[in-house]
Phi, psi and omega in degrees: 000137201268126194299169204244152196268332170314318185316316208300294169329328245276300192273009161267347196294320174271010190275320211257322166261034122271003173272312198252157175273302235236148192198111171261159170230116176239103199247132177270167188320105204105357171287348160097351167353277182270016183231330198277301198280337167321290239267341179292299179349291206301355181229053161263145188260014160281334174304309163085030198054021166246172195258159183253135159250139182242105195248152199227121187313299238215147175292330199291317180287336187327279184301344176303305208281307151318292157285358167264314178275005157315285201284020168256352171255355191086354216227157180273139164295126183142330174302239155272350193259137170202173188221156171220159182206177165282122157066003194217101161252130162264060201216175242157154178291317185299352166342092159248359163270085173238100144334113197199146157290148176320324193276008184284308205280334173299336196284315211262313167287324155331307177273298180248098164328307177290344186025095176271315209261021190228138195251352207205149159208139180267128173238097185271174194087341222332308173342313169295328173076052187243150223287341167295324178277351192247355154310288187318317170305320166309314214267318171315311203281308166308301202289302203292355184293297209244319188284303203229070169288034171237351179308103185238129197264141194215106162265126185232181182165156167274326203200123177176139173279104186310315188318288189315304195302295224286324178293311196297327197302324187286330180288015175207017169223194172283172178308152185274167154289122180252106135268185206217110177259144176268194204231162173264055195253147187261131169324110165277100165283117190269141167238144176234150174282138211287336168243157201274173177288110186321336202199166150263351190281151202316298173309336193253333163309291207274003171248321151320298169328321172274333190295333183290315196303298205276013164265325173306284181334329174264348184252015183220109165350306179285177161324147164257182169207102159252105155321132201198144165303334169180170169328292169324274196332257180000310152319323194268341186280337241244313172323309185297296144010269173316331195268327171254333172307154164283171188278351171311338182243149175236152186241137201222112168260156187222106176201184210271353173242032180240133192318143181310320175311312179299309154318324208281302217270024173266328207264005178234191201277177175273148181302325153342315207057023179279156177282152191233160197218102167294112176246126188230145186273206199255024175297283175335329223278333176209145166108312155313114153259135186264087179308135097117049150240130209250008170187143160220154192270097160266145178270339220063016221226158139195162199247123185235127163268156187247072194316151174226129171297300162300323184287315192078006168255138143265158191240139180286085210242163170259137197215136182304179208235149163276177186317318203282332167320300180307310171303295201288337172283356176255328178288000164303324184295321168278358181310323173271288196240158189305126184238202194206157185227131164267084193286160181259045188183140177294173186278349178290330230249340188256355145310319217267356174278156161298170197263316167194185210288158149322144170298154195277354187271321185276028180189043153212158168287145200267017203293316161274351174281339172279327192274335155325281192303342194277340185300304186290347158111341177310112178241018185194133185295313192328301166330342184233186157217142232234155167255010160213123188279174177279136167311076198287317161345318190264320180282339178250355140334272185321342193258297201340298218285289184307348179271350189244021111326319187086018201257000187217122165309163152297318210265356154094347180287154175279122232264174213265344161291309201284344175300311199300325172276358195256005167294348176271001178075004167228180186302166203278339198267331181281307198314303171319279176352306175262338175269043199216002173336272190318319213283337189246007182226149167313001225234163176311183163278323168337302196257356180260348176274332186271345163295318174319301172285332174264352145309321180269344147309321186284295194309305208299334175232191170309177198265163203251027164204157188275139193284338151323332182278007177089205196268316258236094162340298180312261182014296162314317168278315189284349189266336165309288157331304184260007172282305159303351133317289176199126204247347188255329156305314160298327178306322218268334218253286202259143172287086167293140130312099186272337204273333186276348186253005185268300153293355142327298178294337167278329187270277203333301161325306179312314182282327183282344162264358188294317165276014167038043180270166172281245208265142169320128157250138175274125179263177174265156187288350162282333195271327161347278153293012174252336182256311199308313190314316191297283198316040197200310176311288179338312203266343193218101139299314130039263179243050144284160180234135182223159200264134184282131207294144191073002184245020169075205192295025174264168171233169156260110185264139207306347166257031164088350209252146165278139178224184175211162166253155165285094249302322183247026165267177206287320197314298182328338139287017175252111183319337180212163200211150157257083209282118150276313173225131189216128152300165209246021172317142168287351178271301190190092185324145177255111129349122163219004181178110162196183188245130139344151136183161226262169184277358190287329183283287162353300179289321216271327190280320200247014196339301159312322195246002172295148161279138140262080223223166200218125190262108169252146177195159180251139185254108199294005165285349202211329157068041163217151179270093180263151164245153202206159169219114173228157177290127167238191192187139194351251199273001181263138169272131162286298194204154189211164166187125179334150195252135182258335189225068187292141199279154178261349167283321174296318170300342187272327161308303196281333166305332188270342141316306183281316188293319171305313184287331148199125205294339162312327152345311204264175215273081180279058184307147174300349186247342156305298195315302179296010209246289192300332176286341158301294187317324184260351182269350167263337172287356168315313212267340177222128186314315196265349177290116163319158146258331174053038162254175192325319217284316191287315200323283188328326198248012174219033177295345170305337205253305216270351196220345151301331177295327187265019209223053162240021153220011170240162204211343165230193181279355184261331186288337171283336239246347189248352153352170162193095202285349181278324176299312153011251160314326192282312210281356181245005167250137186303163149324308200288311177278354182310301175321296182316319199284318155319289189321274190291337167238030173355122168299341192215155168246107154283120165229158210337346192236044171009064143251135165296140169228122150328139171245125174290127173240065178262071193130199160313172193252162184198128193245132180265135170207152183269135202340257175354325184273001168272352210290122198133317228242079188310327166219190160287133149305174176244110178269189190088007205091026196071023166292297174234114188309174170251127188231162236231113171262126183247111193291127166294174170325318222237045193020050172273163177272135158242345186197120142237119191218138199237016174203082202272358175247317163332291171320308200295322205277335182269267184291342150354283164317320175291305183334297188300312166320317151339278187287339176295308180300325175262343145206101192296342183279358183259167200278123184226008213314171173297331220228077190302326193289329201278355223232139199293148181265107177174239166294178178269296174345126155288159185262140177331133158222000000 
């Protein structure tokens, strides 16, 4: 067998962990990583009779990965070579290889810290970053730390950013070792499309994408791989496909919930001997080798679940893939033979990727990794070290939610339940969940535990019936029930999901017997439907839901957030739900998996935690203040009923709440109004001057208008207020003074009539013409700052001039004025000599 370009490493490789614990390796695709260097290990003289545990992103690769160094030692798995999986093990006291998913290995330092029987542990793949792997590092790094300082860590990957990796190794060893391998890989040529994709949406995509499909096949001999985003894809390429390819070719799918047998025959030639078209999620992207493919097909896409922090939901999105991504996905191409890579993206557009992905810890809930560190004693992550630190948002999200689980004290230590649950292998909200079964359902315990497991069978994984089929949990446990019965009669009955419901029933078995119950018991659609809603309560306490008056299939969840159901799903008649899966959109989550349940059930699970509260709010139509005592559960109303005896501070909090939001409320009399508008039109001029705009009104209503408000309780009562003394009462003696002066209420003029001055603007006075006469110039308000200007009124009081430089006027426009205005009224004062001439009536006087 032709040496793997990794061998070349070997004797610097054992070289560097006989000085050292710690080592990344970074190989490119083909290089023999995850087969060559595990199987050199084993005949190292540091294992010392103890064993490598070896971790693996995916169940697929586990087993893949497993039974290929088996048969490279010759031996059956189970030997020297073994695997661990959910529900699955191979292993033997000769064990000195054992392959496992990360969360495997969580299980296992939680029970034993010390890995007394473990001398190495490989974290291949390293690159995904999935949230399991970058706990186990933390936690590796804690026991060599504190624990094992022989304890030796080996990170591998094709693609991965070093920088970060390489400063955490240094805070707690000498500088790390890094190698560098090139991969046994064939020169990959890459195509882009000349233009960018009208949409992401599925019509504009899926007929490029194929029309790509069908140049590879004509321009390359071998198999394809076509990258794809999820399952849904993968069905709608594969119809398309199957309906235009010739039958020379078979289409072979790959994804993490479709039966082993089916996987297996994506990953070998066809027994036919036809070329074959692999549609693979990013399951292809490492670790697999897929025999005898010669080109791939990229969409760029992949489905990341996403957390939202406020919502407490995630949501499922499609997303482009980063640089490194592409890269391990064009190095698919290269494994045998020189190949070719198609990409669903321009070459502009592949600048434009991240170099590589976000980690899976910053952008999920953290609910079981919080309860993992409260296990491990960890009472602020900070305590440990981490190669992304966590996201405390997310991270005191997650402790909320186990203290109100019951599975975390207040005090964040972990509670004699919460022990009890993480011995089960599942998520923290189904662990509560089966264990407390009997205590919330009608039913013995035998049997409210075997409703219980196959409810969290249904829930843990994908959903085991098309989503055509609604929402509606019972449904689900009842399509079980007959699956587990007669599978070909069920089929018959329900749109089975067969690769999700074969695993449902396997993690069910798996839990009931762990809860050390007999035999499974089938429940009837009546006790169904009196117990699920509470187990479902149990497990999202959360998401209860109750339905919003008048709105069809929408709800309100007891944590604030709105969902909806499907206009024709069955549910939309039930007043309240038990929501298990909801996606996390910010307007309003879509319902995909819940239970009825009644509101009596409801009072009864949470009975310590409903509220009493006594509500006042003003209804701004009727422009009155009610008080209500209502039952709540968070954002849910329970009961609501008239306060017969309202409290008056309260009522007085909330008027003054509807007077902040709007000060229109209050008695705004016209001599009020002007007052205020002299005030704020004079603090322009002096820094130290109050202003008394809305904005101060609104933020000192405590000081200037609270005091005054302890006999009044509605809005006709405020109305008798006198808001001008009020306001007059917060400016000193002094600025009153100013305020007369520079901002006068009135303009006397020459013939000493007061004319009100408007300052809604510049300030201004209308007086008719004749009544200036004398009145050599604009006065100045403000300090001399700003003239006063003068709208000047004909006879019959029309604006005829506006001037705000009134010795101007006399010198200029006067004269048009006056030429003007003689003719349309001779009987009026028009003199040569305006200055000269006495201030008063217009009228000439009789003689």
């Amino acid at each position: 067998m032709k040496e793997l370009p990794v061998e070349t490493l070997f004797p610097e490789l054992q070289q560097v962990f006989q000085k050292q614990n710690n080592l990344i390796l970074q190989a490119e695709p083909g290089a023999g990583k995850s087969t060559a260097v595990p199987l050199f290990l084993l005949e190292s003289e540091w294992l010392a009779g103890r064993k490598i545990i070896m971790l693996e992103p995916r169940r697929l690769a586990v087993k893949s990965i497993a039974y290929y160094l088996a048969s490279q030692l010759g031996e059956p798995v189970g030997q020297r070579i073994g695997y661990q999986i959910r529900n699955d093990r191979k292993s033997s006291s000769s064990t000195v290889l054992e392959i496992v998913t990360e969360g495997i290995l969580t299980r296992r330092l939680q029970a034993d810290p010390e890995l007394k029987d473990v001398a190495m542990v490989i974290f291949d793949e390293f690159h995904e970053r999935s949230i399991h792997a970058d706990l186990a590092l933390t936690f590796c790094l804690e026991v060599q730390s504190a624990l094992r300082e022989d304890l030796k860590l080996l990170i591998m990957s094709a693609t991965m950013d070093l920088k970060p990796l390489k400063a955490l190794f240094n805070q707690v060893s000498p500088p790390v070792s890094v190698l560098q391998s090139s991969g046994r890989t064939f020169p990959v040529s890459v195509s882009y499309l000349p233009s960018p994709l009208k949409s992401i949406h599925a019509t504009d995509w899926i007929p490029v994408l194929t029309g790509l499909v069908g140049r590879a096949l004509a321009e390359t001999e071998q198999d394809i791989l076509v990258f794809l985003a999820g399952q849904g894809d993968i069905q709608k390429v594969q119809r398309q496909l199957e309906s235009s390819l010739s039958k020379e070719v078979v289409i072979r799918a790959l994804y993490g919930s479709l039966k082993q047998e089916e996987q297996e025959l994506a990953l070998v030639p066809d027994v036919q001997g036809r070329r074959k078209v692999v549609l693979s999620t990013n399951l292809a992207e490492t670790s697999l080798t897929i025999e005898g493919i010669g080109a791939v097909v990229d969409s760029g896409f992949t489905r990341k679940a996403l957390y939202d922090v406020s919502s407490g939901m995630t949501t499922l999105t499609t997303q482009r893939i980063s640089q490194a991504s592409a890269e391990q996905r064009k190095g698919r191409a290269g494994r045998l033979f020189s190949g070719h890579c198609y990409r669903l993206w321009t070459e502009s557009q592949q600048a434009q990727l991240l170099p590589f992905d976000d980690p899976e810890i910053v952008q999920s809930d953290l609910s079981d990794l919080c309860l993992e560190l409260a296990h491990w004693g960890v009472s602020a992550p900070a305590e440990l070290m981490w190669l992304t630190p966590l996201p405390m948002p997310h991270y005191e999200a997650a402790k909320t939610l186990l203290i109100s689980l019951g599975l975390l004290s207040e005090s964040g230590a972990v509670t004699e339940l919460g022990q009890k649950s993480m011995t089960l292998g599942l998520p923290s909200r189904l662990a509560k969940m089966l264990l407390v079964a009997e205590q919330v359902t009608t039913l013995d315990q035998e049997t409210a535990q075997s409703l219980a497991c196959d409810l969290a069978g249904v829930l843990a994984e994908r959903d085991v019936l098309s989503f055509s089929e609604g929402t509606d949990l019972v449904k689900r446990l009842l399509a079980l029930q007959a699956y587990r019965q007669d599978r070909n009669q069920a089929k018959q009955e329900y749109a089975i999901q067969v690769s999700a419901m074969e695993q449902a029933l396997r993690n069910a078995k798996s839990w009931h017997q762990k809860l050390g119950q007999g035999k499974i018991k089938a429940l009837s659609l009546t006790e169904l439907q009196l117990n699920v809603g509470a187990l479902v309560a149990m497990a999202y306490p959360d998401r209860l839901a109750q339905k919003r008056k008048g709105q069809g299939a929408r709800y309100l969840m007891r944590n604030g957030k709105g969902v909806c159901l499907r206009e024709e799903d069955a549910l939309q008649s039930s007043p309240w739900l038990a929501v298990a899966s909801v996606d996390g959109r910010r307007r309003e989550g879509q319902v995909y998996l819940a239970a009825p349940i009644t509101p009596e059930v409801v009072t009864s699970l949470f009975a310590e935690q409903i509220e009493q509260k006594k509500e006042y709010f003003f209804d701004e139509n009727k422009k009155e203040i009610f008080g209500r005592e209502q039952t709540c559960l968070g954002k849910l109303l329970l009961n609501e009923s008239t306060l017969s005896e309202p409290d008056q501070e309260a009522i007085q909090s909330c008027l003054m709440a509807a007077i902040k939001k709007d000060l229109s409320l209050l008695p705004w009399h016209s001599k009020t109004v002007a007052w205020l508008n002299r005030v704020r039109w004079l603090s322009q001029y002096r820094e130290e001057f109050p202003d008394f705009s809305q904005a101060w009104l609104k933020s000192n209503l405590t000081t200037w208008l609270l005091p005054y408000l302890s006999d009044v309780s509605s809005v006709k009562a405020l109305q008798k207020l006198d808001l001008f003394a009020l306001l007059q009462a917060q400016l000193s003696y002094d600025f009153q003074q100013d305020l007369e002066q520079q901002a006068p209420r009135y303009y006397k003029t020459p013939s000493q009539k007061l004319i009100p001055i408007d300052y809604e603007g510049h300030p201004k006075v209308s007086v008719i013409l004749q009544e200036v006469f004398g009145e050599l110039s604009s006065p100045r308000l403000a300090w001399n700052q700003i003239p006063l200007t003068f709208e000047l009124l004909s006879p019959a009081r029309r604006p005829i001039q506006v001037t705000s430089d009134l010795a101007n006027f006399w010198q200029t426009s006067y004269f048009e004025v006056k030429k003007e205005m003689k003719g349309r009224y001779p009987k009026h004062r028009w003199p040569d000599e305006p200055l000269a001439e006495k201030a008063g009536a217009s009228m000439k006087p009789r003689t």
